[in-house]
MARGU-857906 format. One record per atom (N, C-alpha, C): x, y, z. Coordinates in steps of 0.001 Angstrom, whole numbers, plus 524288, in hexadecimal, padded with zeros to 5 digits. Layout:
! MARGU-857906
XYZ ...
***
This chain:
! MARGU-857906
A362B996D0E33DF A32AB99873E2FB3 A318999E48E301C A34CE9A0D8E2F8E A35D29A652E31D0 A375E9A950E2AD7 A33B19ABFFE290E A34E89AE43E2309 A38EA9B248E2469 A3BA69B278E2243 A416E9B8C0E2096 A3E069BC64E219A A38419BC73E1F0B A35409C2D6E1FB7 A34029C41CE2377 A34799C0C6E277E A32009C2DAE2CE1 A35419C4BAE2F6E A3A739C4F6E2C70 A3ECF9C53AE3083 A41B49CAACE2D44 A40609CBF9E28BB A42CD9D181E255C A3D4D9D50BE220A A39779D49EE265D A33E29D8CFE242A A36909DD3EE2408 A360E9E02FE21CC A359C9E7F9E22ED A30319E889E21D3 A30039EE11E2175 A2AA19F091E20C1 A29A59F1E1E1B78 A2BCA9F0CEE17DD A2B989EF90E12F0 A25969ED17E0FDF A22759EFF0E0FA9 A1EB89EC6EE0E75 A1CA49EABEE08A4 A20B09EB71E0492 A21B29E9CFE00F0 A1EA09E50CDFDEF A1FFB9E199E00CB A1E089DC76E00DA A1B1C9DB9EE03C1 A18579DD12E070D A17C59DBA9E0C8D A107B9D97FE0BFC A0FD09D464E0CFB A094E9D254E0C02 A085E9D2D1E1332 A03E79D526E13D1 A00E59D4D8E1734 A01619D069E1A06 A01E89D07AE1FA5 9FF9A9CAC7E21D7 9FB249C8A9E1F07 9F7149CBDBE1FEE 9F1539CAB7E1E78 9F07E9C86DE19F5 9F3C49CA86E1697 9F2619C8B5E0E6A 9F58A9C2B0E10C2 9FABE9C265E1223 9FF8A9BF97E12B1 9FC9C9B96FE1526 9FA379BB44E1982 9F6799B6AFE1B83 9F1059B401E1778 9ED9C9B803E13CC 9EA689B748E113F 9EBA19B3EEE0C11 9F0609B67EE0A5C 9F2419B232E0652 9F47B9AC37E0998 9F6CE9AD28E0E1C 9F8709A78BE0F98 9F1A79A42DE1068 9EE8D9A58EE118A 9EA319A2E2E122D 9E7E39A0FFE0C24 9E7CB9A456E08AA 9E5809A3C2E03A0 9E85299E56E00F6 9EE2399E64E021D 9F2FE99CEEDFCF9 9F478998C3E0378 9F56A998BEE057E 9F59E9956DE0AF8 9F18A98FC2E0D5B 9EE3999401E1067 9EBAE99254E132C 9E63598F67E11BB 9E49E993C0E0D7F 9DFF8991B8E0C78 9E00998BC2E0928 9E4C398A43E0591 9E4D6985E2E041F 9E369980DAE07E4 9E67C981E8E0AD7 9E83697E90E1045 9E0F997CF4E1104 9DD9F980BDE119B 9D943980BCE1453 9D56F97FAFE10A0 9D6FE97F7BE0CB2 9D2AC97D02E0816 9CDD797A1FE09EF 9CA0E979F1E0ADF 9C3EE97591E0B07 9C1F797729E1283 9C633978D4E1419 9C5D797B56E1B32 9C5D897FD8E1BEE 9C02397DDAE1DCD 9BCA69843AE2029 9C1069861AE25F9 9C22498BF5E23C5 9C56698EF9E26A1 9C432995A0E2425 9C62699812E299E 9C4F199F5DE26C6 9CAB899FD4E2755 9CDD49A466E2490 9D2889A534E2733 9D3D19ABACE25F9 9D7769ACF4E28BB 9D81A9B29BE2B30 9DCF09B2E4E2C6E 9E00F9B8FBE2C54 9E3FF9BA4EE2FC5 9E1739BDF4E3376 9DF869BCFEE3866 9DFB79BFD8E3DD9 9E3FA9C081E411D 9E27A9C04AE45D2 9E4FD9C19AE4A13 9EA409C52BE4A38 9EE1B9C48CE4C2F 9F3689C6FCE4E6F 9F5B79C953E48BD 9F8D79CFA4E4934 9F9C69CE12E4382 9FA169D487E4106 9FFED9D828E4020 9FDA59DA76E3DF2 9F9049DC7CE38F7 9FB419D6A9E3649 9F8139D697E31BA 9F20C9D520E313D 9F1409D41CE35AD 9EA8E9D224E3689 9E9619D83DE37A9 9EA1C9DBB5E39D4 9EB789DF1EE39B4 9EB0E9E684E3309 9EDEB9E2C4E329E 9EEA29E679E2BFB 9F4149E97CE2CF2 9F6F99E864E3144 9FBCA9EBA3E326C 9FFDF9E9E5E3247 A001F9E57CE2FDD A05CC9E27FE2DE2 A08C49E6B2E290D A0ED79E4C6E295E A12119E874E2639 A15AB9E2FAE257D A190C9E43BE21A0 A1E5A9E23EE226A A1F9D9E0E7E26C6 A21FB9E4B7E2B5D A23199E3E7E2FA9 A20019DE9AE31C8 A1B429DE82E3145 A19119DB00E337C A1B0B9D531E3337 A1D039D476E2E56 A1F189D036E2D47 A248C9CD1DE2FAF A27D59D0CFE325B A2C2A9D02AE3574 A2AB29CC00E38AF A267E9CAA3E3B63 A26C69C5B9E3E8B A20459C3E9E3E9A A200C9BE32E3EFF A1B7D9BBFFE3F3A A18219BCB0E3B4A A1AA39BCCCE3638 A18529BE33E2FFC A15FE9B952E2CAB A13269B9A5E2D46 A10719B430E28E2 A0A579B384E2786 A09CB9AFF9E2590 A03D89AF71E23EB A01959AF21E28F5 9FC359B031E2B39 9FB139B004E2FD0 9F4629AE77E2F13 9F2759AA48E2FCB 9EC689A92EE2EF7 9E86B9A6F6E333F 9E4E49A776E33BD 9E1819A3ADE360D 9DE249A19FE3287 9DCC899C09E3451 9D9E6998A5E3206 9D60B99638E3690 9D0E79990DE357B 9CB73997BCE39CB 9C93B99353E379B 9C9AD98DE6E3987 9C55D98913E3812 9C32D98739E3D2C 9C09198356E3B7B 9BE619810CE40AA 9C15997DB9E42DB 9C05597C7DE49CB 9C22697A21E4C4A 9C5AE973B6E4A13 9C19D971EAE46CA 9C2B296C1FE4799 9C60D96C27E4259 9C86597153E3FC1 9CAF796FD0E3B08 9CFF39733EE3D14 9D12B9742EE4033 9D652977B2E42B7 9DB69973E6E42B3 9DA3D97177E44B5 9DFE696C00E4454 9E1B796A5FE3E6F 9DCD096973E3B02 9DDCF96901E358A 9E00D96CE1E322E 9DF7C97035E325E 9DF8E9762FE30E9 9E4ED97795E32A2 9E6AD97666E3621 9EB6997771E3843 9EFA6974C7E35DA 9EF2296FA6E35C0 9F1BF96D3BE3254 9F30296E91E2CF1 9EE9596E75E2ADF 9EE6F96FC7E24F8 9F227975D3E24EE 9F265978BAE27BC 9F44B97DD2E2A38 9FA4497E20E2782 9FB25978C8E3006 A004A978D9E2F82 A034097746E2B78 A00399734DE27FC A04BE96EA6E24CB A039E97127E1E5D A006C976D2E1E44 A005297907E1927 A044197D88E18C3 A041E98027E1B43 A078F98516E1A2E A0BA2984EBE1883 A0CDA98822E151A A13F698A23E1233 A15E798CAAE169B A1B4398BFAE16AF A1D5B98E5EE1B86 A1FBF9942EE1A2F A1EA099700E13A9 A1CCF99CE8E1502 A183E99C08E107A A16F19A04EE1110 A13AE9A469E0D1A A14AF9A92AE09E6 A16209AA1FE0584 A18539AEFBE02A3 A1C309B223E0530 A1FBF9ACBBE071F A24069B058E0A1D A24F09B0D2E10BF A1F209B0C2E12DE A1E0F9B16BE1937 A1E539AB3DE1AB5 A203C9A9BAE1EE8 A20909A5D6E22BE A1A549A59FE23A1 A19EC99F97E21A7 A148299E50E244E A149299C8BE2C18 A18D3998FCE2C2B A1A3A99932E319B A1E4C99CE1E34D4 A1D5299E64E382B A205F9A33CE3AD7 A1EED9A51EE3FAC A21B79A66BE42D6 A1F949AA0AE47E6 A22BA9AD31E48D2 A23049AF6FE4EA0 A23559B4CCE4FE3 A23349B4A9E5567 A28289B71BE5871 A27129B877E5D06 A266B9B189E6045 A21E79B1F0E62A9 A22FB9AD55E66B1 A1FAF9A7EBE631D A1DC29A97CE5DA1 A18609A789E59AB A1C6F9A405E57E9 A1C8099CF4E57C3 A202799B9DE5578 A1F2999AEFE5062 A22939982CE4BF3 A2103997DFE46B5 A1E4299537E44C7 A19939965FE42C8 A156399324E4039 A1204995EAE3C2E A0ECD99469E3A78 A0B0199645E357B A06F69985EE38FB A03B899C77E3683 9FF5699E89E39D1 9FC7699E7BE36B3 9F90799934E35B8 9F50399A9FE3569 9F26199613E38A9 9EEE49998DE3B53 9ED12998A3E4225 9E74A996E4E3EE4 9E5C598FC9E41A2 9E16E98F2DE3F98 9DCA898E18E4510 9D97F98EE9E4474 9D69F98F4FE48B0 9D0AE98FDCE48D9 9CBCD98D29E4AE2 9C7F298EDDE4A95 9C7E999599E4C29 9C413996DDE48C4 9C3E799CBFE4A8F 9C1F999E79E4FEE 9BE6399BCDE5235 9BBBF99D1BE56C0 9C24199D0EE5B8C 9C5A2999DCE5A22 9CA39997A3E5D65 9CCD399CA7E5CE8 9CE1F9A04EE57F9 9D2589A34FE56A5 9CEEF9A804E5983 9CADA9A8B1E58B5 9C6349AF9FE5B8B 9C8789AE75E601F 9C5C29A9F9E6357 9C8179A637E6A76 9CD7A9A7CAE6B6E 9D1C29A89DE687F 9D6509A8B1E6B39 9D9419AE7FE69AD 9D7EF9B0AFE6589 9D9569B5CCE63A4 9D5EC9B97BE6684 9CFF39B870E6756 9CE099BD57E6B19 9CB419BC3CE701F 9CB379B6B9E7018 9C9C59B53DE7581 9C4C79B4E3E7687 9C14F9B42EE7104 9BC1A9B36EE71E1 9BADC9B2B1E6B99 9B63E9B030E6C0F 9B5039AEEAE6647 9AFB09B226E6322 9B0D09B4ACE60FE 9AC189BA02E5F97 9A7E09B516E5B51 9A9379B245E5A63 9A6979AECCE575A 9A1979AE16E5982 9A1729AE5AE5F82 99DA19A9F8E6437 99CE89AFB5E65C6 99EFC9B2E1E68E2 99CF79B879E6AA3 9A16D9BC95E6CB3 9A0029BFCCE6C86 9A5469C4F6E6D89 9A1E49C922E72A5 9A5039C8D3E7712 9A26B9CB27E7A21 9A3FA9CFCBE7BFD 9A1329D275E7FBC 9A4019D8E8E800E 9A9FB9D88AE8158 9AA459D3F7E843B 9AF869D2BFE886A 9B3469D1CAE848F 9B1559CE37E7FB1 9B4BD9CD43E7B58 9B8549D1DAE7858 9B3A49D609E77FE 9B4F69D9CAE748B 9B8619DD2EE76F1 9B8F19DDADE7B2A 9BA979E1F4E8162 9BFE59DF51E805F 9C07E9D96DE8128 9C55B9D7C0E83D9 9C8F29D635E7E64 9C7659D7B0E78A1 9CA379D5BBE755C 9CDD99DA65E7313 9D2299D9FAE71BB 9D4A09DEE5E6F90 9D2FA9DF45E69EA 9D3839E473E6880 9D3319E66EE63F9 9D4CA9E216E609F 9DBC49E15AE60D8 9DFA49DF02E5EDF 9DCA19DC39E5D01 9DA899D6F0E600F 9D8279D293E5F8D 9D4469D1F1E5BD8 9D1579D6E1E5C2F 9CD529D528E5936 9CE149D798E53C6 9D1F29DAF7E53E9 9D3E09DBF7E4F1E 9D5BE9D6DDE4B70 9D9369D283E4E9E 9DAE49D003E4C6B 9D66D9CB40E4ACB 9D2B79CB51E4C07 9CEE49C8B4E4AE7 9CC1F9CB0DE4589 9CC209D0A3E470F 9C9569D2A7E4101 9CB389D4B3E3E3D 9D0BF9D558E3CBB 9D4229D59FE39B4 9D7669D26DE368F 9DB699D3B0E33DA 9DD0B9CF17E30E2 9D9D69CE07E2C41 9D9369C7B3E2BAE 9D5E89C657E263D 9D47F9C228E25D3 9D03A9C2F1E2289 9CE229BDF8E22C6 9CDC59BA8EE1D1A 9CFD69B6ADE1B49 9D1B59B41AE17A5 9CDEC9B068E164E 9CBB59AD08E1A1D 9C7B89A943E16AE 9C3A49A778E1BEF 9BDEF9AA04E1B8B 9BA159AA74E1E97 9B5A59A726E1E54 9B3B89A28EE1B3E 9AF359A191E1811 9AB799A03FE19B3 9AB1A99F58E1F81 9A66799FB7E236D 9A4639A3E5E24B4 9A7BA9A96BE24C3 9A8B59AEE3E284D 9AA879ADC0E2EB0 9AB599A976E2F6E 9AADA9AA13E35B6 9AFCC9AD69E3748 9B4339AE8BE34B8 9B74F9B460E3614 9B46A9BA13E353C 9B2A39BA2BE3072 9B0BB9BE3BE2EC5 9ACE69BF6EE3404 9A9609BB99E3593 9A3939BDEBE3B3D 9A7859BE0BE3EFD 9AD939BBDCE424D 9ADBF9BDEAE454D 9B1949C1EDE470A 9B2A79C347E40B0 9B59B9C8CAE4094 9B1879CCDCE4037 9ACE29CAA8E3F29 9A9339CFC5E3DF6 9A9169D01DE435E 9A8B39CBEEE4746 9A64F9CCDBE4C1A 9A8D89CFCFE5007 9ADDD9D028E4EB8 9B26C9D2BFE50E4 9B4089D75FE4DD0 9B2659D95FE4B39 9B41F9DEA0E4862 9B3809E38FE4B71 9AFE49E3A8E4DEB 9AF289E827E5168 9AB589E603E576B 9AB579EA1BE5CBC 9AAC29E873E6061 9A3F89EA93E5EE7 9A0B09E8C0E62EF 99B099E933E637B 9999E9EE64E64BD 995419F1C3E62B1 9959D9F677E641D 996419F919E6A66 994C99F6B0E6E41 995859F8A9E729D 99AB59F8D7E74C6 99DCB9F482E732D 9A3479F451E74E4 9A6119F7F4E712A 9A5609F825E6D40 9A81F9FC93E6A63 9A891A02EBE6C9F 9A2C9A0438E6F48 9A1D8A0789E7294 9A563A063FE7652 9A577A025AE7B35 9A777A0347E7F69 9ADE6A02DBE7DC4 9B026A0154E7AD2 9B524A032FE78AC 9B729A085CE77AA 9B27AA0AE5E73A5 9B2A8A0E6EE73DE 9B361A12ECE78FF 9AEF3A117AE7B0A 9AFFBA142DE807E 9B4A7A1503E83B2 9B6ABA10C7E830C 9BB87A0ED3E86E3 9BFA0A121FE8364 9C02AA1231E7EDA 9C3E5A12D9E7C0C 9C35CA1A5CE7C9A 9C055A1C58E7D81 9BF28A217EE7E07 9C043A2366E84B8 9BEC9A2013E87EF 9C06AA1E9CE8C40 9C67EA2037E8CD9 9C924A1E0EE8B2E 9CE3DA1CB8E8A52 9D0ADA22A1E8894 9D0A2A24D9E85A8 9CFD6A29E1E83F0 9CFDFA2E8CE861D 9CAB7A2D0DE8A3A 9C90AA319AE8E26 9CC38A30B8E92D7 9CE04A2C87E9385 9D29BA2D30E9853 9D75EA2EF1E9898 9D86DA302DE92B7 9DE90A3195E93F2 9DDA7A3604E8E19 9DAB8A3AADE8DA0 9D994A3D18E8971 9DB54A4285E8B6B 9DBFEA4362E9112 9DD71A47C9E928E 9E246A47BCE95CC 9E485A414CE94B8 9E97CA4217E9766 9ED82A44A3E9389 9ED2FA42B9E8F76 9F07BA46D4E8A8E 9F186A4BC6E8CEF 9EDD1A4EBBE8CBA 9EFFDA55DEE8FCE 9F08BA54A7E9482 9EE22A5320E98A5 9F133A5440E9C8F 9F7CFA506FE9D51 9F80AA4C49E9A99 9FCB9A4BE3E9A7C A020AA520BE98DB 9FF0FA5394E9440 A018BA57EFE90F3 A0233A5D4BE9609 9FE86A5D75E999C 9FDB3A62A0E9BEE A019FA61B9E9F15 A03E4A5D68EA1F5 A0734A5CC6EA6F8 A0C9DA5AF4EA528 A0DC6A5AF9E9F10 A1184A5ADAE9C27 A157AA569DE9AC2 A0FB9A5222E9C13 A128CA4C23E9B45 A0F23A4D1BE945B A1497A4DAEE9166 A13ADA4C7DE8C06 A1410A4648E8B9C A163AA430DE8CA4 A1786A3ECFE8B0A A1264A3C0EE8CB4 A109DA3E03E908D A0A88A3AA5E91B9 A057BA3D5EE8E90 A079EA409FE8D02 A0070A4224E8A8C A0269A40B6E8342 A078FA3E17E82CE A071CA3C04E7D9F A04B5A37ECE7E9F A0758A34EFE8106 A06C0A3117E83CC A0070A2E8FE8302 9FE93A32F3E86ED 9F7C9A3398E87DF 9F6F1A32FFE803E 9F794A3609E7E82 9F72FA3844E7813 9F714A329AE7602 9FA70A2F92E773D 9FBE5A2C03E738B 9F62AA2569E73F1 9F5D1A272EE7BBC 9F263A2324E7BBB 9ECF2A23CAE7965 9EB83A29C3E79DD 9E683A2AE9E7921 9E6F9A29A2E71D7 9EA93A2ADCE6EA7 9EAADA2AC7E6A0B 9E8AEA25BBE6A1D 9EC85A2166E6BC3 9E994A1AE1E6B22 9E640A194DE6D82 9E153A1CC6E70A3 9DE3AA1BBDE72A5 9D9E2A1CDCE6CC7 9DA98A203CE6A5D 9D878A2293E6827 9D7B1A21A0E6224 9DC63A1D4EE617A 9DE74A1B33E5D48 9DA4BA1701E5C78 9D9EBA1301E60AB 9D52AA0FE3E650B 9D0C2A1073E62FE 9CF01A139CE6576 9C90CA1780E65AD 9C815A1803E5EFD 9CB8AA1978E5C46 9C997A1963E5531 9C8AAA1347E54CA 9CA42A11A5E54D1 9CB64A0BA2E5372 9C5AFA0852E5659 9C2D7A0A94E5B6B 9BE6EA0883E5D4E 9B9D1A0AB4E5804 9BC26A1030E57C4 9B612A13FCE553B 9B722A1026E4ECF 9BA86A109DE4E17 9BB25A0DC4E46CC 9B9AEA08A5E47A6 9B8EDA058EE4B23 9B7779FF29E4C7D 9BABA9FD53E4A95 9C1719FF02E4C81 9C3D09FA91E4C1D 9C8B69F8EAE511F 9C8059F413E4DF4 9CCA79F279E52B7 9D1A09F238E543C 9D24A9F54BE57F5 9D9FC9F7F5E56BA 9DD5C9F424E58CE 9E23B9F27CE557C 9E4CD9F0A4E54D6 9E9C29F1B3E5A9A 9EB979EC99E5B63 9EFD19EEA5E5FC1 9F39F9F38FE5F62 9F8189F6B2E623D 9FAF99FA58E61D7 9FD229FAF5E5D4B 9FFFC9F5FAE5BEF A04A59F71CE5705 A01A59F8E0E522D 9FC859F70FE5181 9FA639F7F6E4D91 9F3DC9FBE5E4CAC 9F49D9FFA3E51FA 9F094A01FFE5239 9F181A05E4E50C5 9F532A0957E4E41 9F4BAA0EA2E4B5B 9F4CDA0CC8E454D 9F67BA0670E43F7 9F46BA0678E3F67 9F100A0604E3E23 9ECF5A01B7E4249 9E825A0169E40ED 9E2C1A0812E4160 9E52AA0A02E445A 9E314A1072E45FD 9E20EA11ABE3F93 9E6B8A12A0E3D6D 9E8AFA15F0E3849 9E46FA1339E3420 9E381A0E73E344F 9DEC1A0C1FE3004 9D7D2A0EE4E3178 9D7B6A10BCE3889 9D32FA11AEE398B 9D20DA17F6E34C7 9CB87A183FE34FC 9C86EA1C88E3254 9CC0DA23D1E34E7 9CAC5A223EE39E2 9CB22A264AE3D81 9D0A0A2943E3C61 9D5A3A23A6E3AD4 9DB3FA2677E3DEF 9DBAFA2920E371A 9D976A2ABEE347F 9DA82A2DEFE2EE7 9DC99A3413E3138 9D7BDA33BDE3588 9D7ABA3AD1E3823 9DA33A38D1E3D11 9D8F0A349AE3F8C 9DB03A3651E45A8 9E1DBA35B3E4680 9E351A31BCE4443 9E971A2F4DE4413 9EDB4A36D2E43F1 9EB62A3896E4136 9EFE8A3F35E4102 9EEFCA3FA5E4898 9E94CA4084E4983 9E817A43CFE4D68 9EA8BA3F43E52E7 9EB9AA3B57E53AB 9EDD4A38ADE566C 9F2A3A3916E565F 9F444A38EFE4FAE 9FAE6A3963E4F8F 9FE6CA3E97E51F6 9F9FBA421AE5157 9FAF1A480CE52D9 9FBE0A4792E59D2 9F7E9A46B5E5A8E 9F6F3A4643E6233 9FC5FA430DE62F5 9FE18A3DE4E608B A029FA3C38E64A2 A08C9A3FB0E6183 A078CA4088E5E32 A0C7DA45AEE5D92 A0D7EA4C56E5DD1 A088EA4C20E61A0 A0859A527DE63EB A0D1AA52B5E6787 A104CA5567E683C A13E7A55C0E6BEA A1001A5A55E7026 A0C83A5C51E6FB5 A09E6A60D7E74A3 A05CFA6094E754E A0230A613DE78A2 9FD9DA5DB2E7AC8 9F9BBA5FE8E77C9 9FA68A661BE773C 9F542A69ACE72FD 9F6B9A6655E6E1A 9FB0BA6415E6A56 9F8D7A6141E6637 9F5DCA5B6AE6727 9F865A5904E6A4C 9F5C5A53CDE6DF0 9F141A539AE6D11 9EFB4A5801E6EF8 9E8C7A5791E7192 9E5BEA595BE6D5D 9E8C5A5CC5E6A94 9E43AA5CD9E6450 9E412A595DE6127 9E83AA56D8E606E 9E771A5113E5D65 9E322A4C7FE5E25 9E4C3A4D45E6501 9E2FAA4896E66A0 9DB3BA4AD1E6770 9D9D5A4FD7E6819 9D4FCA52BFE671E 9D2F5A50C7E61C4 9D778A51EBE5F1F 9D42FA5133E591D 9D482A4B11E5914 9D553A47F3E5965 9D73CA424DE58BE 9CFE4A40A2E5CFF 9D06CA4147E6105 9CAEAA41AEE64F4 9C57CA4207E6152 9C574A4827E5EC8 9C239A491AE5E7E 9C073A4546E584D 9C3B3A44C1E5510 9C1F7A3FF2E5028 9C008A3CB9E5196 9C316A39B1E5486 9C0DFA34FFE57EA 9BD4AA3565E5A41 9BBF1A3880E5C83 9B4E9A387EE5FFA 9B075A3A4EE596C 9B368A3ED5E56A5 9B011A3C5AE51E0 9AE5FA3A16E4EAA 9B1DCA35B0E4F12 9B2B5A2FC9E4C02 9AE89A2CC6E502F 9AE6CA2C1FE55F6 9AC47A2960E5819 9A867A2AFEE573E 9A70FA3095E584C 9A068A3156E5805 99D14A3065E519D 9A001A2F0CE4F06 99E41A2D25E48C1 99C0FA274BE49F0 99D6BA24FAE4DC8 99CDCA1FA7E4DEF 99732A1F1DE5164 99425A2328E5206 98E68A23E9E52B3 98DD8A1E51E57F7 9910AA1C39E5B5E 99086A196DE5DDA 98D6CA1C4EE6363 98DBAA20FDE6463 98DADA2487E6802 98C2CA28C3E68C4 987DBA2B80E6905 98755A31E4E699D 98C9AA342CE6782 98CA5A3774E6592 991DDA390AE6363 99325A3D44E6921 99951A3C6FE689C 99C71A3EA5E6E6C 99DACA4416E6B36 99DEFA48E9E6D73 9A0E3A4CBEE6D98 9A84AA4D1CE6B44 9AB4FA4C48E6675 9AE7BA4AF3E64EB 9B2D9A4F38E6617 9B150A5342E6713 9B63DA578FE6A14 9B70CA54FBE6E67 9BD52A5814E6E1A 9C0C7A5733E738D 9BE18A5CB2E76A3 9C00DA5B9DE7AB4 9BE78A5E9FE7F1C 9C3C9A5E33E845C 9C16CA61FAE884F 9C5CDA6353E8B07 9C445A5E8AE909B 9C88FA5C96E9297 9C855A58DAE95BC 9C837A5A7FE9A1D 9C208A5C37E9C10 9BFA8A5E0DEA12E 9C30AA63B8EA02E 9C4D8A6693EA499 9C6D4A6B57EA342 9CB44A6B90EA1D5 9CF10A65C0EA191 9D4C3A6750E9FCD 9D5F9A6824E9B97 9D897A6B27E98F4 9DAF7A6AFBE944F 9DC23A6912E8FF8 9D9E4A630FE90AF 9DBB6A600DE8D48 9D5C1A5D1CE893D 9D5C2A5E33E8441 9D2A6A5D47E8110 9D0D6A5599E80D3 9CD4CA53ABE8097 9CD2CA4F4AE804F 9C837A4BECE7CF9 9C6B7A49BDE7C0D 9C17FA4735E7962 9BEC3A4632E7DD3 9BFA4A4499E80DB 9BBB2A4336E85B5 9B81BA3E42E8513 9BDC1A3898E84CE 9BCB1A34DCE8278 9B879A31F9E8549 9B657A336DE8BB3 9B2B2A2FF7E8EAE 9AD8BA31E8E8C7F 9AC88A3634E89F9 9A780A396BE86F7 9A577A33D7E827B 9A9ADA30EDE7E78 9A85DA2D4CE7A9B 9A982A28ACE7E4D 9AC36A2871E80DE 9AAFBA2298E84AF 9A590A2241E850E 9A4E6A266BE8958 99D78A2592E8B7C 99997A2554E87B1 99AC5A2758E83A6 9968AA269DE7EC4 9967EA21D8E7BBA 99BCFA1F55E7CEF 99BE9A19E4E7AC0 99866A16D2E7DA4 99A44A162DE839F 99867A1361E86B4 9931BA1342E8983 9906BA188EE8615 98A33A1AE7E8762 987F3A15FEE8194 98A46A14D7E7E95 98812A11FFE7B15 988C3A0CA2E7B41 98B77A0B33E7E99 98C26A04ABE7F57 98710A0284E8107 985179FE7CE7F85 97F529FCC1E8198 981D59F857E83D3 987059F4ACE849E 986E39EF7CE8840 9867B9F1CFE8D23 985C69F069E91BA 986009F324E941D 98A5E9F1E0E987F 98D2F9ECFDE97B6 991939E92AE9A68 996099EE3DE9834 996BE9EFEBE9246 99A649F38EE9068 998B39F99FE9437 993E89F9DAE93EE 992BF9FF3AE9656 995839FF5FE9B0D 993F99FBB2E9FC0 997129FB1EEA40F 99DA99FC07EA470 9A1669FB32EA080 9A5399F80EEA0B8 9AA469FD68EA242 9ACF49FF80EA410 9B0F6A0487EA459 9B311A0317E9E63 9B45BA086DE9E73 9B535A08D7E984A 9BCB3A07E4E97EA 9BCEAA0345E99E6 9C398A0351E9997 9C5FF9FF67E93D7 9C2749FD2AE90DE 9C3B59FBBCE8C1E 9C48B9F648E89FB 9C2C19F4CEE87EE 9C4E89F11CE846E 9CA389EDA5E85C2 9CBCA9E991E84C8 9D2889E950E84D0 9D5C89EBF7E82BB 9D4049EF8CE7DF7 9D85A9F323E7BB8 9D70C9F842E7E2A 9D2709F77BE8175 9D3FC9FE3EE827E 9D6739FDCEE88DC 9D5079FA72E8C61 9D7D99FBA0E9221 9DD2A9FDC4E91E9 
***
């Protein structure tokens, strides 16, 4: 049950329907018949460029089809399933309703499940009942992106809608100690750039250039409150933020300086926006937003432990106050 299109996509996007619309009509013209008089919410979350917003054509080359969840209660999951399995057309406007990918064998996806079961196994805790510092620390971005992203198709209790609200952004103190960490991060390797350049390892102070750029890429993405997306898809998601209108040149500049005097003005001017973007966010005594010279050497820097400590002068838990500022799961 393998469609021709999954197997001759280009990037052609001509024709090309969204996962997201592609799944919404299979629920409308699909699913929702099936579910007529049964209380259920349903959604495309989790895994997915298109939960996402970064599906293309390309995307469609493998593991392409309608993709849904259906949240009911416990004691109607077996029923529901049925009605599931023994309703579906085996495509939809062309796409394979059953199909897999890789090691996923072939079947229909739409995954039915109490909701409290699907939060339990996608993030490893259920924000429904409570979300704790440890929760928020040990969950990736990714994750909780895929929780509050995507779409939501048919809600009529809200119980998606409260615990996407509840997950949309982290609690103000942890946002701080992220912050911190993420500035942290910054200040440790902000003056290896020149001295890499001074002892004439070019290849390491791009190098340096390139990490501090995605450190920094990071750090916008904490100050805008949002949640950054894994590698493949984090300079697209960057390019939608407020910030990358002005900062995206001044980054692009720093990793294609071929000589360390253009390097370090890019990456100066790129610094100094960003500490004035943060200090707009009135979370903090406002920090000093010039670069400056790193102790007496030569090399210009923001002097990222200056907005750490001001983050972490404002944390009131005091379990976070204690904690070394080594990060989150996405930042270690």
């Amino acid at each position: 049950m393998v469609s021709t299109k999954t197997n001759n996509t280009t990037n052609d996007d001509t024709d090309f329907v969204s996962g997201i619309d592609l799944s919404r009509l299979f629920y409308i013209e699909v699913v929702r018949p099936l579910m007529e008089g049964r209380a259920h919410s349903a959604a495309r979350l989790g895994s997915g460029s298109d939960v996402l917003g970064f599906d293309t054509p390309r995307s469609a080359d493998h593991g392409w089809g309608p993709q849904l969840h259906l949240f009911v209660a416990a004691s109607e999951v077996d029923a529901i399933r049925t009605i599931i399995d023994s309703g579906l057309p085996e495509e939809f406007h062309g796409w394979p309703v059953y199909f897999g990918w890789d090691e996923v064998a072939v079947q229909h996806h739409v995954n039915v499940a109490p909701l409290e079961e699907w939060l339990e196994s996608h993030l490893g805790f259920n924000p429904q009942v409570d979300i704790t510092v440890q929760n928020w620390l040990t969950t990736p971005q990714q994750l909780l992106l895929e929780a509050t992203a995507g779409a939501v198709f048919h809600d009529p209790n809200g119980d998606l809608k409260r615990v996407r609200s509840k997950l949309e952004w982290y609690p103000d103190d942890i946002w701080l100690w992220l912050l911190a960490c993420q500035w942290r991060r910054i200040a440790q390797e902000e003056a290896f750039v020149g001295r890499t350049a001074e002892v004439g390892d070019e290849l390491g102070s791009r190098i340096l250039t390139a990490r501090i750029v995605r450190d920094l890429m990071r750090l916008c993405f904490l100050i805008e409150r949002r949640y950054a997306p894994y590698s493949k898809w984090l300079g697209s998601a960057f390019r939608n933020l407020r910030i990358a209108s002005r900062l995206a040149s001044l980054l692009e500049a720093a990793l294609k300086a071929t000589d360390y005097s253009a390097r370090e003005k890019a990456l100066c001017s790129a610094y100094e926006y960003i500490a004035r973007c943060y200090n707009q966010l009135n979370l903090t005594p406002p920090v000093d937003p010039e670069t400056r010279l790193f102790y007496k050497r030569p090399f210009r820097v923001i002097g990222g432990d200056r907005f750490a400590e001001a983050c972490l002068a404002a944390i009131q838990n005091e379990w976070l106050k204690g904690q070394p500022l080594g990060g989150s799961i996405d930042q270690f």
